[in-house]
BAVOGU-30735 format. One record per atom (N, C-alpha, C): x, y, z. Coordinates in steps of 0.05 Angstrom, whole numbers, padded with zeros to 5 digits, always signed. Atoms other than C-alpha are relative to their C-alpha. Layout:
N
XYZ
...
//
This chain:
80
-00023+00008+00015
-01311+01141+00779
+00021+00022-00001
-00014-00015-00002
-01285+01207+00786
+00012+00008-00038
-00012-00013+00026
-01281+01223+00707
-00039+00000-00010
+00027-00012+00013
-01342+01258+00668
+00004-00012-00035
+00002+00001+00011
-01354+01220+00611
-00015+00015-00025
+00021-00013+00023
-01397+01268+00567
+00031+00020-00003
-00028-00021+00013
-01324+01311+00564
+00025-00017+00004
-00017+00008+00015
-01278+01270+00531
+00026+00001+00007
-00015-00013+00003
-01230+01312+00520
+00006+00017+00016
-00013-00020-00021
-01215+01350+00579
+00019-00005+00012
-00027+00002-00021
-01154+01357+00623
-00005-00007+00029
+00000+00003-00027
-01146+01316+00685
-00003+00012+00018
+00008-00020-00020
-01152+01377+00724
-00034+00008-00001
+00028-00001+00000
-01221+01384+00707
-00021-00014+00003
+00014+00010-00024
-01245+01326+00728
+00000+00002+00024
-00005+00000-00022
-01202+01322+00787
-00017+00019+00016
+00011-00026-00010
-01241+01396+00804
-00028-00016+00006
+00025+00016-00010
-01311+01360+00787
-00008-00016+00017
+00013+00025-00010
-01306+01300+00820
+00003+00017+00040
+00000-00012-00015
-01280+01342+00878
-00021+00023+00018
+00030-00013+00004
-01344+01392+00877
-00021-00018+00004
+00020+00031-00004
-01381+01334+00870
+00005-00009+00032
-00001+00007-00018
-01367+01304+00930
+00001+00012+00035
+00010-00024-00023
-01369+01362+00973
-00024+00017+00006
+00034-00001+00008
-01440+01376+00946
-00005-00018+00016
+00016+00023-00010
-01461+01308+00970
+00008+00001+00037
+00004+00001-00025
-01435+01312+01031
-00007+00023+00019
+00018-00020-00015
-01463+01380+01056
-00035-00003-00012
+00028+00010-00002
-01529+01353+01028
-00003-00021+00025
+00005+00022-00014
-01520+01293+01072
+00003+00015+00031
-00008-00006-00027
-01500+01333+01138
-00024+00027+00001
+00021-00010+00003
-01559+01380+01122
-00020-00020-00001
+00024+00009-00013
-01604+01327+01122
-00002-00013+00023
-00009+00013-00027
-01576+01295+01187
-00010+00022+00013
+00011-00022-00029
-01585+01366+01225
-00031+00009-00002
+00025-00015+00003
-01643+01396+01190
-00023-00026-00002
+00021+00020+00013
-01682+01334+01160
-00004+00002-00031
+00015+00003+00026
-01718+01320+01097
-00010+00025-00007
+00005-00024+00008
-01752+01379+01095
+00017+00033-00005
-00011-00024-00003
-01706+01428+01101
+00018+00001-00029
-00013+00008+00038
-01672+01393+01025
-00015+00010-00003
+00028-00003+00017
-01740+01393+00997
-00001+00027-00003
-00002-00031-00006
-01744+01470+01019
+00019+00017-00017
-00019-00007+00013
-01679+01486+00991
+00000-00009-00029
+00002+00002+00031
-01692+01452+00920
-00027+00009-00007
+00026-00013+00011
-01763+01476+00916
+00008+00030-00007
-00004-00029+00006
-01743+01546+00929
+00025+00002-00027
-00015-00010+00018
-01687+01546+00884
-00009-00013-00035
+00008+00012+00020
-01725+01515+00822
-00030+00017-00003
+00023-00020-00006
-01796+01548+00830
+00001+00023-00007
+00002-00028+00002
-01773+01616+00828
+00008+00003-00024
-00003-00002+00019
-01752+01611+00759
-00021-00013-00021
+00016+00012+00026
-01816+01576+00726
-00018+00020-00001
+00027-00011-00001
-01863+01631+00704
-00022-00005+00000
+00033+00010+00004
-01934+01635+00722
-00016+00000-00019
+00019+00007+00022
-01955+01633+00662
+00021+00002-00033
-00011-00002+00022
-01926+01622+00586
+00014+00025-00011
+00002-00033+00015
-01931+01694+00567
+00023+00017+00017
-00029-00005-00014
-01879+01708+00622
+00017-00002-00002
-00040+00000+00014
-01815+01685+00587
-00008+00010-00010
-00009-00017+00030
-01829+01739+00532
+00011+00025+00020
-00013-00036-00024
-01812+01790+00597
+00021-00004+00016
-00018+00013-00021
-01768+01754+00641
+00020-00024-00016
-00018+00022+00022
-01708+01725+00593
+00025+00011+00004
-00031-00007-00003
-01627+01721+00602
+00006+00006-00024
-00014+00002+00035
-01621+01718+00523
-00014+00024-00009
+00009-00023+00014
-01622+01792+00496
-00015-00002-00018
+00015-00006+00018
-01669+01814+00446
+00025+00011-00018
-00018-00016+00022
-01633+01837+00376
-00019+00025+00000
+00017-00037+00013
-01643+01914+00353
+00009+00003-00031
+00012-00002+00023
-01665+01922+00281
+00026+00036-00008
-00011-00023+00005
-01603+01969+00252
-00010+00029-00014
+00011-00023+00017
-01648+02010+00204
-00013+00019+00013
+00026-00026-00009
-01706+02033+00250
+00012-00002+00037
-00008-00009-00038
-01668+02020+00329
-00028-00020+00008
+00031+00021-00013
-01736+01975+00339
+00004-00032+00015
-00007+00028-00015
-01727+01916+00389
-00020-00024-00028
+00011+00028+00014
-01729+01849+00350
-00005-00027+00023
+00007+00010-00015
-01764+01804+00397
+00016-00030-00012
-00013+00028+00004
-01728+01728+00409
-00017-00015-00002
//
């Protein structure tokens, strides 16, 4: 439809940009799977999804974008 309903309120230029993105996404997916095949998507969304799930729970308390706060009194990391 070329408009992003979940933003309302945005300026025609910002769809125009999306739908634009959008459609140039899809079609270097589609000309990637014409040369390479199936596998070579699959490859490319496995790897880029995978490498971000830790092997185990206890691994997001080490591997996190969202800073830890520091405790002004004693300087002591306050864990998120």
């Amino acid at each position: 439809t070329g408009r992003n309903f979940y933003f309302p309120n945005k300026p025609l230029d910002f769809h125009k940009e999306c739908t634009a993105y959008c459609r140039v996404a899809v079609l270097l997916r589609l000309l990637l799977w014409r040369l390479s095949g199936w596998k070579a998507l699959l490859f490319l969304y496995l790897s880029e999804t995978i490498w971000s799930i830790p092997p185990h729970p206890a691994c997001a308390m080490f591997v996190t974008n969202h800073g830890s706060k520091v405790d002004s009194v004693t300087g002591e990391c306050i864990p998120s």
